[in-house]
C-alpha positions, -999 to +999 in steps of 0.1 A: +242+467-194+232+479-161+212+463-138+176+476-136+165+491-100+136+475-082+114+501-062+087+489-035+049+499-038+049+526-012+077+541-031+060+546-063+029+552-045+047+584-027+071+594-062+035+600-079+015+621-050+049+643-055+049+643-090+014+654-085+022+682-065+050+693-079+055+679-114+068+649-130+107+660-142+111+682-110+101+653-087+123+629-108+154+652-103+147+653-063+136+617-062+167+609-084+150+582-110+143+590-146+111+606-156+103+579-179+102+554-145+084+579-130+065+589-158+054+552-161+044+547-124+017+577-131+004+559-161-001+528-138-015+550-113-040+562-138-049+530-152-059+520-117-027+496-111-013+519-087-035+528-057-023+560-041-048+552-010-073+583+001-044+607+015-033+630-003+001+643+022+032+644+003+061+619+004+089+631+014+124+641-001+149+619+000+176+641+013+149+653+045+152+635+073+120+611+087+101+625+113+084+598+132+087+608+165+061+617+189+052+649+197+051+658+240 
């Protein structure tokens, strides 16, 4: 049996603004987790276990590069 994969808050909190955006299987196949994790993790959100905070900027894709640098 495999060993299940442990996600942090912010992770979830940024897998279900882009399942908002986008939809739930589509940002499941870029995020790379099942849609019934992230299927789940929108539920919570729902339910109020999850708080997705008052922004509403996307996460982004795993395969784009962070862009944390300052602007000059």
């Amino acid at each position: 049996m495999a060993t299940p994969k442990h996600y942090d808050a912010d992770y979830k909190v940024q897998a279900v603004k882009l399942a908002k955006e986008i939809g739930g299987a589509k940002a499941a196949k870029e995020l790379g987790i099942s849609r019934n994790t992230l299927y789940t993790w929108m539920k919570r959100e729902q339910e109020g276990q999850i708080d997705l905070g008052q922004g509403t900027r996307s996460p982004e894709k795993r395969h784009e590069p962070s862009r944390t640098g300052s602007k000059t």
